[in-house]
MARROZA-386986 format. One line per 8 residues: number of its first residue (from 1); for each residue x, y, z of C-alpha. Coordinates in nm, 3 decimals, padded with zeros to 5 digits. Layout:
BEGIN
NUM = X,Y,Z ~ ...
END
This chain:
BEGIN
1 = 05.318,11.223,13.704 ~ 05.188,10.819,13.605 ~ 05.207,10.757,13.295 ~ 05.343,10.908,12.943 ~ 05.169,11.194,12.764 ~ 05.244,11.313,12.416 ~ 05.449,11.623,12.535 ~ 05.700,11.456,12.741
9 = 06.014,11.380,12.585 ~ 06.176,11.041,12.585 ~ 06.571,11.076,12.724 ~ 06.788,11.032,12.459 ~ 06.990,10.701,12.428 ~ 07.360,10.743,12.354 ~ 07.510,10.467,12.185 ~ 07.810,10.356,12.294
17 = 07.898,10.025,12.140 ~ 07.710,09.854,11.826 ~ 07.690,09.517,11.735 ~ 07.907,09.456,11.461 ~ 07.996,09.145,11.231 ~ 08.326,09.194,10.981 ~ 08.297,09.363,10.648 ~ 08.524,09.088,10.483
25 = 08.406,08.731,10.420 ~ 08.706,08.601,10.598 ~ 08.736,08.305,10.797 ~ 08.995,08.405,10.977 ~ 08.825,08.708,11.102 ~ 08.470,08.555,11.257 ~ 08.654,08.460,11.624 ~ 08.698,08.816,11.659
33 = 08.318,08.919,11.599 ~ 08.109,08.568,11.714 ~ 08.226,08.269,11.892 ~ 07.975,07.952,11.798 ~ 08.271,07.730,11.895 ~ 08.205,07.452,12.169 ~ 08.504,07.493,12.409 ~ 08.618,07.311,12.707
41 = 08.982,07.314,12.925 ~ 09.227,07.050,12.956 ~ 09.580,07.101,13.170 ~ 09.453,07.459,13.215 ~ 09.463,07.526,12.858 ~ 09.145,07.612,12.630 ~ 09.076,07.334,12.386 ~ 08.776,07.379,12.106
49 = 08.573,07.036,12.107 ~ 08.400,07.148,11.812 ~ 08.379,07.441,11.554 ~ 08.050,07.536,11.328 ~ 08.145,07.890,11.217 ~ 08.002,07.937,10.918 ~ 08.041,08.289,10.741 ~ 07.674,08.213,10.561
57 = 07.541,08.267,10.878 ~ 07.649,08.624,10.880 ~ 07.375,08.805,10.706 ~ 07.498,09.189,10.747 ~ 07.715,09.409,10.941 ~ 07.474,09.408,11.222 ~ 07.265,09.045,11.167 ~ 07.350,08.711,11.176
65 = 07.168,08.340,11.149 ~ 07.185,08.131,11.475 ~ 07.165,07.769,11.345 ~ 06.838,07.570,11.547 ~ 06.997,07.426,11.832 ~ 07.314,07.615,11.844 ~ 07.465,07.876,12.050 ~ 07.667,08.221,11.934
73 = 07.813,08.392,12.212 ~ 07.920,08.763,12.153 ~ 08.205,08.741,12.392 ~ 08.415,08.808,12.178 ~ 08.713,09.098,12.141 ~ 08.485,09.347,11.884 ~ 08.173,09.297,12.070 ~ 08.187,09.243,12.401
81 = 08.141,09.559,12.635 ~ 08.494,09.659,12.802 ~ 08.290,09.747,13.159 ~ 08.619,09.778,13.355 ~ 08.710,10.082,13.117 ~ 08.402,10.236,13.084 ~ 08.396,10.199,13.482 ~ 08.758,10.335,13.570
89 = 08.757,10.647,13.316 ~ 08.398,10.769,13.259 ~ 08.125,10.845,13.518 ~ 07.878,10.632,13.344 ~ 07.762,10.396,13.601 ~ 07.443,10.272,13.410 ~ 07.427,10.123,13.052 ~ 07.173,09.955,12.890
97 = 07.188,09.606,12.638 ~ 06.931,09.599,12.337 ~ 06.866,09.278,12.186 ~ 06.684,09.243,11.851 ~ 06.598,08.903,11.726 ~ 06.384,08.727,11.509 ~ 06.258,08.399,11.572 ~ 06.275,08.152,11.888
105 = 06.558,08.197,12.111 ~ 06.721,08.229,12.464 ~ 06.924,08.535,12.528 ~ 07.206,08.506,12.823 ~ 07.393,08.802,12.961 ~ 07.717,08.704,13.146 ~ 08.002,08.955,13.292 ~ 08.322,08.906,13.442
113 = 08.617,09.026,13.656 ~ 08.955,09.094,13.623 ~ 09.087,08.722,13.651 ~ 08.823,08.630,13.413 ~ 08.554,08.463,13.621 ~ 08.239,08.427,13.461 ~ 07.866,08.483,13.629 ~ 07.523,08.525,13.440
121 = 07.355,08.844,13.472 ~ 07.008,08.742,13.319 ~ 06.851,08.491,13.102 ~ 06.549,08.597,12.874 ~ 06.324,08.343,12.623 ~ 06.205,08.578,12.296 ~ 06.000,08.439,12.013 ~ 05.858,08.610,11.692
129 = 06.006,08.980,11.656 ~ 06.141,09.080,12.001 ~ 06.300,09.369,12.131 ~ 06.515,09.312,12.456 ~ 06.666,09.552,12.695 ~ 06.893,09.454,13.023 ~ 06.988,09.734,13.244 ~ 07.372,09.671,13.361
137 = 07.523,09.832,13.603 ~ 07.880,09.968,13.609 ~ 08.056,09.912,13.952 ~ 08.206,09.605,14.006 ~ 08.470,09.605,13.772 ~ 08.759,09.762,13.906 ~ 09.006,09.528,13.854 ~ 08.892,09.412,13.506
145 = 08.604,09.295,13.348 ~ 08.319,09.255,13.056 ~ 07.920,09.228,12.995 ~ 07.846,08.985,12.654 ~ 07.558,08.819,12.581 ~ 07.456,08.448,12.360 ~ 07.174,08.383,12.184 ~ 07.044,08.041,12.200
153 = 06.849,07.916,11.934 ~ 06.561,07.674,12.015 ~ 06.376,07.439,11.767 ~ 06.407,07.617,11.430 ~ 06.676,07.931,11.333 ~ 06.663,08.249,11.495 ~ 06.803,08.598,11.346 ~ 06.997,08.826,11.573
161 = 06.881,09.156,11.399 ~ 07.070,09.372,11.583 ~ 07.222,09.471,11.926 ~ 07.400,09.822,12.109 ~ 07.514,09.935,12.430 ~ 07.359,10.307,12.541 ~ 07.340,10.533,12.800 ~ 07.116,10.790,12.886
169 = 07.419,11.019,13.021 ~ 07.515,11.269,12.813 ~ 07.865,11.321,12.729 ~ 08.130,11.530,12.862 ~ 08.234,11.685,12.564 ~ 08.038,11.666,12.205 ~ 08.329,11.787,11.960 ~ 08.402,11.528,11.679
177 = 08.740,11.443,11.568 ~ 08.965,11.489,11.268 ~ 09.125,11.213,11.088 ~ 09.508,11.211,11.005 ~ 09.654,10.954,10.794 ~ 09.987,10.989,10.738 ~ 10.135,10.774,10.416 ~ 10.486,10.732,10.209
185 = 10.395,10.516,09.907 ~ 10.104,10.308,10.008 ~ 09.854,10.493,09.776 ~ 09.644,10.135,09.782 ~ 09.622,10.106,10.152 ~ 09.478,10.441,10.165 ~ 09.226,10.402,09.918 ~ 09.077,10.070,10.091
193 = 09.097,10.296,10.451 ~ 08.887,10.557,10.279 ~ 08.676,10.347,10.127 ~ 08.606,10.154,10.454 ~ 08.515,10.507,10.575 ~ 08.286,10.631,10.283 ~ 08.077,10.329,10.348 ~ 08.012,10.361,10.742
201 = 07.779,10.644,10.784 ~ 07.766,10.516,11.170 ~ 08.162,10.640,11.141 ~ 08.166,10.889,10.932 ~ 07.891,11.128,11.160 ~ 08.136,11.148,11.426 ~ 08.452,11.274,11.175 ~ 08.490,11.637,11.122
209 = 08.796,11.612,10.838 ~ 08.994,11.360,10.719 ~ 09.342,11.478,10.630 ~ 09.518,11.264,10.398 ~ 09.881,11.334,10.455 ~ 10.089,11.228,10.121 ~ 10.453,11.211,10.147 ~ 10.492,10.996,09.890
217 = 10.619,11.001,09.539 ~ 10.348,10.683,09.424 ~ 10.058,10.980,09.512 ~ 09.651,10.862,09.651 ~ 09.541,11.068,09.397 ~ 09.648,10.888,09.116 ~ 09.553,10.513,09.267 ~ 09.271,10.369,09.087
225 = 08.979,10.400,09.324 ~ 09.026,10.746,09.437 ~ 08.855,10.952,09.259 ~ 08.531,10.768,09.296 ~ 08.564,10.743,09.666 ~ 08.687,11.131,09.704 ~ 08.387,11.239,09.521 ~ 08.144,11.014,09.754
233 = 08.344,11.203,10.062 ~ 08.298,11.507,09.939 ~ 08.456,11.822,10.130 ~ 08.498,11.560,10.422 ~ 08.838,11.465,10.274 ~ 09.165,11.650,10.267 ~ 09.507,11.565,10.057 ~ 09.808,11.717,10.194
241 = 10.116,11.661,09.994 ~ 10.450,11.727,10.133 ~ 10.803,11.644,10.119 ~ 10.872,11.279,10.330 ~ 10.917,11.427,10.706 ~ 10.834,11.066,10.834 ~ 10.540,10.949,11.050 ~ 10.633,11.249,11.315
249 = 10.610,11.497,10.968 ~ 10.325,11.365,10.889 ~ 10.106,11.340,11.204 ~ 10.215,11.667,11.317 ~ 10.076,11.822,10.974 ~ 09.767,11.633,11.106 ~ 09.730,11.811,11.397 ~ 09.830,12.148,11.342
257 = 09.519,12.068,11.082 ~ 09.292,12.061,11.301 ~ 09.382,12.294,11.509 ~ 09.226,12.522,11.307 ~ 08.906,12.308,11.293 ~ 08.650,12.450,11.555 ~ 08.423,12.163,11.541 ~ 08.737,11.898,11.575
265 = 08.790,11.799,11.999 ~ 09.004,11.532,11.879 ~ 09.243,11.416,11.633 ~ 09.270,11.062,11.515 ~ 09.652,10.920,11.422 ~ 09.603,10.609,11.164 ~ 09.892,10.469,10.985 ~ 09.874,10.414,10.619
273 = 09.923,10.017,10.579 ~ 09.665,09.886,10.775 ~ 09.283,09.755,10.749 ~ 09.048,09.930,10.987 ~ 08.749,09.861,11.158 ~ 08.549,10.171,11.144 ~ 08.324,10.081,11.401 ~ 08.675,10.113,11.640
281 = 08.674,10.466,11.512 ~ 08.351,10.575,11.639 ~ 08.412,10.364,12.001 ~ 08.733,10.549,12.044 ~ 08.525,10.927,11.970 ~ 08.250,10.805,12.184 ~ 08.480,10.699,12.454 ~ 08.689,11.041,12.454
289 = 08.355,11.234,12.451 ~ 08.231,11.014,12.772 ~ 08.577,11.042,12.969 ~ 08.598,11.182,13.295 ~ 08.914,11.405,13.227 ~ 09.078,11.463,12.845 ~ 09.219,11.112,12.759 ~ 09.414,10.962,12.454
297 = 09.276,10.688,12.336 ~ 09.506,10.408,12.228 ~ 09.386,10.141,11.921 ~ 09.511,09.791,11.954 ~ 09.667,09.597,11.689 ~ 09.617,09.297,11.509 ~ 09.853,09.137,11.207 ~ 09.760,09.229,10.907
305 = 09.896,08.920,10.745 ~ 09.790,08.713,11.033 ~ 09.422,08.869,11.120 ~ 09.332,08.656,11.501 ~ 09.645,08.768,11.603 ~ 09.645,09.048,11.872 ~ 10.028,09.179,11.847 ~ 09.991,09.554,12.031
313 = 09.784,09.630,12.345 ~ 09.865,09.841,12.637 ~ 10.238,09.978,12.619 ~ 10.461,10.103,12.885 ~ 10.796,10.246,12.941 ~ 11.020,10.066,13.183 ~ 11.236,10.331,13.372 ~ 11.462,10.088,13.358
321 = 11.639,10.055,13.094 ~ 11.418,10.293,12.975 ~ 11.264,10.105,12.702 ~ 10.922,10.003,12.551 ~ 10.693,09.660,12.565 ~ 10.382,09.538,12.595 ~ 10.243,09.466,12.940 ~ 10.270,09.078,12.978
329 = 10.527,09.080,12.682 ~ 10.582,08.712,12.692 ~ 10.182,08.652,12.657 ~ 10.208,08.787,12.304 ~ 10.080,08.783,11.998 ~ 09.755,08.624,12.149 ~ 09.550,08.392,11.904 ~ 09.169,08.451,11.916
337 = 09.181,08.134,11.707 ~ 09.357,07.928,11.952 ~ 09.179,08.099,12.260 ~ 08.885,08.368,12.226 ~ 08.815,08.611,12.481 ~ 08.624,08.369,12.735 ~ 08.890,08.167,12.724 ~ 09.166,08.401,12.774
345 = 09.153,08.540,13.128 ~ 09.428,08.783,13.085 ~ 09.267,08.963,12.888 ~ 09.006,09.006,13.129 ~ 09.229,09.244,13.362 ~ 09.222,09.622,13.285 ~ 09.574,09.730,13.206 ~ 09.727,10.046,13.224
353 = 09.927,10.164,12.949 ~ 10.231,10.457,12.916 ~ 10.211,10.516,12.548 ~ 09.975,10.376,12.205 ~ 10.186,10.316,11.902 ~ 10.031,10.559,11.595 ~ 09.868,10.260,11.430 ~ 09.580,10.408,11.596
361 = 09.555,10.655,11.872 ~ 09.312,10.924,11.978 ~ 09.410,11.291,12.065 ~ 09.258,11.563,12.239 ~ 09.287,11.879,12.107 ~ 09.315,12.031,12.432 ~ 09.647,11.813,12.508 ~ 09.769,11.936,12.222
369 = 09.709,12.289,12.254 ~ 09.875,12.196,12.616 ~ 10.187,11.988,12.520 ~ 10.258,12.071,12.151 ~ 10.284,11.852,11.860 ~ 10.516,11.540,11.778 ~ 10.879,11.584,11.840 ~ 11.046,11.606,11.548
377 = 11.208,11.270,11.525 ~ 11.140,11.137,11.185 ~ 10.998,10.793,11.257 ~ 11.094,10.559,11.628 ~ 10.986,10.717,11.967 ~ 10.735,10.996,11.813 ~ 10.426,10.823,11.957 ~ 10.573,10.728,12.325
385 = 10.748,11.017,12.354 ~ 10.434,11.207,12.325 ~ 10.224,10.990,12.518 ~ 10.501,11.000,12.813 ~ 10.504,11.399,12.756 ~ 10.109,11.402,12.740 ~ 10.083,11.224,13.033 ~ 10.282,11.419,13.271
393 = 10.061,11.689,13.146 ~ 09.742,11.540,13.341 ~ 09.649,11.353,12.977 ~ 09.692,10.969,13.019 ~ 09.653,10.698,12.742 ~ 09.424,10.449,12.723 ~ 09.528,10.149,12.526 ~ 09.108,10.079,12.485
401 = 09.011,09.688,12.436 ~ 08.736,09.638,12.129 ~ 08.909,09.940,11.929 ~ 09.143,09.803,11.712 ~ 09.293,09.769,11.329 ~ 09.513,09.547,11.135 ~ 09.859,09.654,11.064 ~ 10.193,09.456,10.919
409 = 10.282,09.324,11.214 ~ 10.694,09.326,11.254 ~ 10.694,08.932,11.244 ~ 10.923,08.947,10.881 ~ 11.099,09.267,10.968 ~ 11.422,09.383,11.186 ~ 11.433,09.749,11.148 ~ 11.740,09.705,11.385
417 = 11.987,09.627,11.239 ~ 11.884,09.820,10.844 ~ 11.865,10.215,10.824 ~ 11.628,10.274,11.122 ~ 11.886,10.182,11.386 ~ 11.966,10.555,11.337 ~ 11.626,10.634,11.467 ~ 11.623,10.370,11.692
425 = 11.926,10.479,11.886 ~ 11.862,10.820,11.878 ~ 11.515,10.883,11.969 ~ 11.527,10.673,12.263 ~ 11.841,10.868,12.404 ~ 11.636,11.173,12.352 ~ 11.295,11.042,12.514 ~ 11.485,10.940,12.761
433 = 11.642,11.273,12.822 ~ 11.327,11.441,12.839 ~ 11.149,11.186,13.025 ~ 11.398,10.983,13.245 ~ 11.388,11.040,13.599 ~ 11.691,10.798,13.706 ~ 12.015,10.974,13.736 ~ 12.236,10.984,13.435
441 = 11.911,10.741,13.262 ~ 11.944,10.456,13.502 ~ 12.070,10.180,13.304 ~ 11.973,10.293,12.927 ~ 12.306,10.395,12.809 ~ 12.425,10.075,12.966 ~ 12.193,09.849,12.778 ~ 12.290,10.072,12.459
449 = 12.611,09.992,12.509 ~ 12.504,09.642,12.513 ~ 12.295,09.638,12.227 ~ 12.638,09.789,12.060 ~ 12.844,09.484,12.155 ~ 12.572,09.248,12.023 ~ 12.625,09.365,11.652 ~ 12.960,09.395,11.674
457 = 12.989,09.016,11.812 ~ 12.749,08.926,11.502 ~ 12.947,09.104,11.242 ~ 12.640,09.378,11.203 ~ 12.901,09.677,11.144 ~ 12.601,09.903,10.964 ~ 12.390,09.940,11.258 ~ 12.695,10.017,11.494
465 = 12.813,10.309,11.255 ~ 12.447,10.420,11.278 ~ 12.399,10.410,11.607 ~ 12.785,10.561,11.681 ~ 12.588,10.887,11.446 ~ 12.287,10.897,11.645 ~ 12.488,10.959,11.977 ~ 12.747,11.191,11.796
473 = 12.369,11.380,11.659 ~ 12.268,11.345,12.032 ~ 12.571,11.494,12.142 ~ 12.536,11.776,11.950 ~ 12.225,11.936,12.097 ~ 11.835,11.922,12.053 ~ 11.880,12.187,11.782 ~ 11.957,11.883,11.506
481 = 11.661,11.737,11.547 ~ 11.516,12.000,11.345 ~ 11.769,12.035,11.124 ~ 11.820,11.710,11.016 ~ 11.464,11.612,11.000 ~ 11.449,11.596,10.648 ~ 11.830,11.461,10.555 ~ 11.903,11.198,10.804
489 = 11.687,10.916,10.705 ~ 11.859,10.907,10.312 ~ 12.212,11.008,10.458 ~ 12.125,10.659,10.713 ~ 12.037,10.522,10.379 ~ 12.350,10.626,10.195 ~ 12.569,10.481,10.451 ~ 12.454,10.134,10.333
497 = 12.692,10.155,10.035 ~ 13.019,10.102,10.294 ~ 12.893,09.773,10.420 ~ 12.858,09.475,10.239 ~ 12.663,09.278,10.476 ~ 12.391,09.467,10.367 ~ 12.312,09.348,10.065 ~ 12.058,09.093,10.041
505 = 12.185,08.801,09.810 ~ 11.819,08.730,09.552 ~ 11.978,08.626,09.239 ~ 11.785,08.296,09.203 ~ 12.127,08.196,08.936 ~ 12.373,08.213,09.163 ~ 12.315,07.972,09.509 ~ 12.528,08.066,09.784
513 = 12.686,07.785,10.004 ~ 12.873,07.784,10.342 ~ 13.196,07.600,10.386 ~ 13.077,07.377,10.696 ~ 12.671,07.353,10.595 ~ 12.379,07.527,10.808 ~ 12.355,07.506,11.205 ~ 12.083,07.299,11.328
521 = 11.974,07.386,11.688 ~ 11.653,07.201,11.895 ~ 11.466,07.426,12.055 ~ 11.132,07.304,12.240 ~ 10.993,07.662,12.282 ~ 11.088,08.022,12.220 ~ 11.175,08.017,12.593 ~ 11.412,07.726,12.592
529 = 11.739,07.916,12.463 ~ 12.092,07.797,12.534 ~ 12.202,08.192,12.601 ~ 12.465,08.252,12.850 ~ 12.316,08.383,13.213 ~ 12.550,08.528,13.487 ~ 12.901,08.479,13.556 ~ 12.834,08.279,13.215
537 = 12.716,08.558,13.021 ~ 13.005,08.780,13.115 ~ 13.269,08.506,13.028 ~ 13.134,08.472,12.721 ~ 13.129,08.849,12.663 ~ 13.472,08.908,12.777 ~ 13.636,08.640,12.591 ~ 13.441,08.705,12.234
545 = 13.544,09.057,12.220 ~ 13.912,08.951,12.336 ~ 13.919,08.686,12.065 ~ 13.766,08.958,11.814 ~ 13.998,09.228,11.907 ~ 14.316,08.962,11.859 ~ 14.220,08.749,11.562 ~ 14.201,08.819,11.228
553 = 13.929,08.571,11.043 ~ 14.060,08.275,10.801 ~ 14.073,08.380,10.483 ~ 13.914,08.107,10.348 ~ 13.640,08.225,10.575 ~ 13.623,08.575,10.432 ~ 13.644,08.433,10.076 ~ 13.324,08.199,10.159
561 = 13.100,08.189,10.471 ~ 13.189,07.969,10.678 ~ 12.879,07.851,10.836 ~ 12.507,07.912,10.742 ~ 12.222,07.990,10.980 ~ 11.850,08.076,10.944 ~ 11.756,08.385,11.061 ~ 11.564,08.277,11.413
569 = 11.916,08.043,11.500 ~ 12.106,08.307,11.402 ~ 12.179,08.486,11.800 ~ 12.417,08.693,11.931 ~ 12.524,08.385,12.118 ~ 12.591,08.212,11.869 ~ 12.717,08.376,11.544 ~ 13.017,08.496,11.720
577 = 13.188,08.172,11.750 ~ 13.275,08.207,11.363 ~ 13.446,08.429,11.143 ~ 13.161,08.463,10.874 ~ 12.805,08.342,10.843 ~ 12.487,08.310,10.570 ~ 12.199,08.449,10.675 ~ 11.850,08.421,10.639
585 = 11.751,08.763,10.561 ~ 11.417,08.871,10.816 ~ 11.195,08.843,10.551 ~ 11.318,08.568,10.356 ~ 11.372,08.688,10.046 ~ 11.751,08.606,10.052 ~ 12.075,08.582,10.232 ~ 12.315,08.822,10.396
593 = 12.699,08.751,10.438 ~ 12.820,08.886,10.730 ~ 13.182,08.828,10.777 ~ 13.427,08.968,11.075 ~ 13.647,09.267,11.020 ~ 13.899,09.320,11.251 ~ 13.981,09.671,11.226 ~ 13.616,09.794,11.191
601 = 13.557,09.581,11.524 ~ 13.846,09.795,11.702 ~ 13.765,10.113,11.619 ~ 13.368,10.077,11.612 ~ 13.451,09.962,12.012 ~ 13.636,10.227,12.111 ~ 13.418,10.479,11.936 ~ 13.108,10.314,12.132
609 = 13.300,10.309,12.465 ~ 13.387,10.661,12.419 ~ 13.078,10.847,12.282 ~ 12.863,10.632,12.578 ~ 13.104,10.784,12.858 ~ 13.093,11.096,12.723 ~ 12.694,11.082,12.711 ~ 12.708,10.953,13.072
617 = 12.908,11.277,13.178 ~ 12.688,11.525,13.005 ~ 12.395,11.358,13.088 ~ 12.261,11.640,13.348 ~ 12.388,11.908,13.083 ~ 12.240,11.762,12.789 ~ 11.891,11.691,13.002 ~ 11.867,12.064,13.098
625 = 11.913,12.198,12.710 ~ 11.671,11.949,12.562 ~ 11.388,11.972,12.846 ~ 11.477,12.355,12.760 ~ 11.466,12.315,12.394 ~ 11.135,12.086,12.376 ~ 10.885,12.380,12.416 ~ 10.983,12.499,12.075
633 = 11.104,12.175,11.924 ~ 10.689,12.074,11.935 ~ 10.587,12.458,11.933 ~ 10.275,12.464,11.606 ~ 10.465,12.787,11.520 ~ 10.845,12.546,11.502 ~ 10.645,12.290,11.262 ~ 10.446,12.528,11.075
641 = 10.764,12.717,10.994 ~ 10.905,12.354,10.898 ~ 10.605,12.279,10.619 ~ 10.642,12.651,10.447 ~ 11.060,12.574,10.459 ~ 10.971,12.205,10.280 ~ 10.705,12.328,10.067
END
């Protein structure tokens, strides 16, 4: 048939992506949503010749001004098109760019590949009111790759009123997706998340329930805000209080939740102290309904305190020594300030991720019908564990560029060596029981022995004990895990009281001072460290803990420190050359005195030699009961059976 008549139907345009400019008039956000910078390279290294970002040029959360004479180039990390993704896990092979603009301008549409080459698609002059549509195909970007366009302005300003990526395809699966926020005590964050969500109807169409999961005694529902926001959400929202049963407690409540929701295909994990970007929400729905096969879909994560910073994208667990990072580890965080996406060809490569922290991660409801719910670990390991479980099930993660929220990074923090070492220790024995598929772990109860001489060379005696209870807890069986979900995190707590390097010194009366003054050390970059390597390292190893195990400290040293260090100077390397030491605490807020003890030393090292070697002979036992034990560990009927015991 030529031509249109009134009774034929028009196919229906999915959107995929919108065009989106930040809700907050931040500064510090606009690299992430335009880039009007002037950039060129010099030594290989991006260098801006000249900035004119102006956040009066941002007219709405879908328009902004383009200065005459200027150029705004959406390559940038929220709205660029992730092609390699779309092409590697969906069967959409044809997408389509609309342009709406006001005004005289140039429109450019540029892709690239996985090393971050770039090549113009198409080049289109508008004037007046224009609507413009570019047809892009997906399948060339195997490797990597994204589609972005710029809009040139010519003699006077031009508007760009508005822009999305759609497909005519339908997608695999319609279902929408319940929320799950799981929060201890940050009734504000919560309130600004649901807020963010109340006003994004583009969001909001695609949530089925959001459950609010309170473990907190500082409740949501009494933070100013609330109530206004709850009633503009309607039946939509969902407060679930419950005794503190950590992030694991909490998101599992979250799913079995929606389990029972018929219209929910998905559940979406969001932690409680971050900022969001609810147009990430919908991407990550739209991009589960479009994928080939179920898939979770990973968020990645930028610092809170710190908003161009990308700190989390796509994690994996080394088999050896079985332990998380972030691919390209020493690449990160990565400063869209410093270099935007155009300049950054790494993150032009697709990467392949093992896990997604719980910041932000996508779930199908069918893995979780298949798999179970979280492992009941408290907090540490929850989220990879699953993932790794997940994704021997035929599920894999996606750690999805252009989905993303803010979240305190762990820039002031070491939850090391304070009251989560438990977890810490524990969790990743246990995920690495379940998981593992070296004999006897491959090297992971050798680096935990390792990480057990580090604190006890730097005085840390608290995390040692810890740790020395996590293996004992290990030892014990999976049937603890359960048991103890509730109790171990204040008995971790309570074990504080029997080490006094713990305290952080504040009291702004009473200025603490080292016998011998603070250590200085030059350091050109954080690679250029004066550790021990080698035959070196074990040298130094071997004659520290000799020297330890020998010597008791000067008591003038255990009456004052004897040295001071800040808290980045203050290494394994080098603290143990002294018999006590101020420290910087992590977040700067005061000063711990850690000081050696001789006879905690001995026996903490002989308990850690010990409980390792026994773990290394019952490794194959202790596999066999948990991998036994897991089905009901993660069993809805275990944890429903656990909220009706806490209730």
């Amino acid at each position: 048939m030529c031509g249109a008549t009134t009774s034929e139907i028009s196919p229906v345009a999915y959107v995929l992506q919108n065009v989106v400019f930040p809700l907050d008039r931040d500064p510090d956000l606009l690299p992430l949503y335009a880039d009007p910078e002037t950039w060129s390279v010099i030594e290989e290294e991006p260098v801006r010749v000249s900035s004119r970002a102006h956040l009066g040029n941002i007219l709405g959360r879908h328009r902004a001004r383009v200065v005459a004479g200027r150029r705004v180039s959406l390559g940038t990390y929220f709205n660029a098109f992730p092609a390699s993704y779309w092409q590697h896990w969906t069967s959409v092979r044809e997408v389509r760019l609309t342009v709406r603009t006001t005004g005289p301008a140039t429109i450019l549409v540029y892709r690239s590949n996985g090393s971050g080459v770039r090549q113009r698609v198409a080049t289109r002059e508008v004037t007046g009111e224009s609507t413009s549509s570019f047809d892009v195909s997906l399948t060339q970007y195997s490797d990597g790759g994204w589609i972005w366009f710029d809009v040139v302005a010519d003699e006077k300003h031009a508007v760009l009123e508005g822009g999305e990526w759609t497909t005519e395809q339908e997608p695999a699966r319609h279902g929408k997706a319940s929320l799950g926020i799981t929060t201890y005590n940050k009734p504000d964050y919560c309130v600004e998340t649901l807020r963010a969500l109340a006003s994004s109807p583009d969001a909001l169409e695609f949530i089925d329930r959001i459950f609010l999961i309170d473990q907190g005694t500082q409740t949501v529902a009494e933070q100013s805000g609330y109530a206004a926001i709850a009633s503009q959400l309607g039946e939509t929202l969902q407060v679930i209080q419950q005794p503190n049963l950590g992030g694991s407690g909490g998101f599992s409540r979250a799913m079995l939740e929606t389990l029972q929701r018929p219209d929910s295909d998905f559940v979406q994990l969001l932690d409680d102290d971050v900022r969001i970007e609810p147009e990430s929400l919908r991407r990550s729905i739209v991009f589960g309904r479009y994928a080939t096969t179920p898939i979770l879909v990973g968020g990645h994560m930028f610092d809170l305190l710190d908003r161009p910073k990308l700190h989390g994208w796509a994690e994996v667990v080394d088999e050896n020594p079985f332990m998380w990072r972030n691919l390209y580890q020493e690449r990160m965080p990565h400063d869209f300030g410093v270099a935007n996406l155009r300049q950054s060809a790494l993150l032009h490569k697709r990467m392949d991720a093992d896990y997604n922290g719980w910041w932000m991660c996508l779930i199908p409801v069918e893995a979780i019908e298949r798999v179970g719910l979280a492992l009941p670990a408290f907090i540490k390991w929850d989220d990879a564990e699953f993932c790794l479980r997940a994704g021997e099930a035929g599920f894999p993660t996606v750690s999805m560029p252009g989905v993303a929220l803010w979240h305190v990074s762990w820039v002031n923090k070491d939850d090391t060596i304070d009251w989560q070492a438990y977890f810490h220790a524990r969790n990743r024995i246990v995920a690495g029981l379940l998981h593992s598929q070296a004999p006897r772990g491959g090297t992971l109860l050798k680096h935990s022995r390792r990480v057990d001489l580090k604190h006890l060379m730097m005085m840390q005696y608290y995390p040692v004990a810890l740790r020395a209870q996590a293996l004992h807890d290990v030892l014990s069986g999976p049937d603890h895990m359960r048991r103890t979900l509730g109790t171990a995190m204040p008995a971790s707590r309570a074990l504080a009281a029997d080490f006094p390097e713990t305290v952080v010194h504040r009291d702004p009366s009473t200025v603490l001072h080292s016998r011998k003054g603070r250590q200085v050390f030059k350091q050109l970059s954080k690679n250029d460290l004066d550790n021990p390597t080698g035959i070196r390292l074990r040298r130094f190893t071997l004659s520290t803990l000799v020297s330890h195990w020998l010597h008791r400290p000067d008591d003038a040293n255990v009456t004052q420190p004897e040295v001071e260090f800040g808290k980045d100077d203050a290494l394994w390397w080098r603290l143990p050359a002294f018999d006590s030491a101020l420290v910087s605490a992590a977040d700067g807020s005061g000063k711990n005195v850690y000081t050696r003890d001789r006879a905690k030393f001995r026996r903490m090292l002989r308990e850690s030699i010990r409980l390792h070697a026994q773990l290394r002979r019952r490794w194959p036992a202790l596999q066999q009961q948990y991998r036994e034990a897991l089905p009901e560990l993660v069993s809805p009927q275990s944890w429903q059976q656990i909220f009706e015991e806490k209730a």
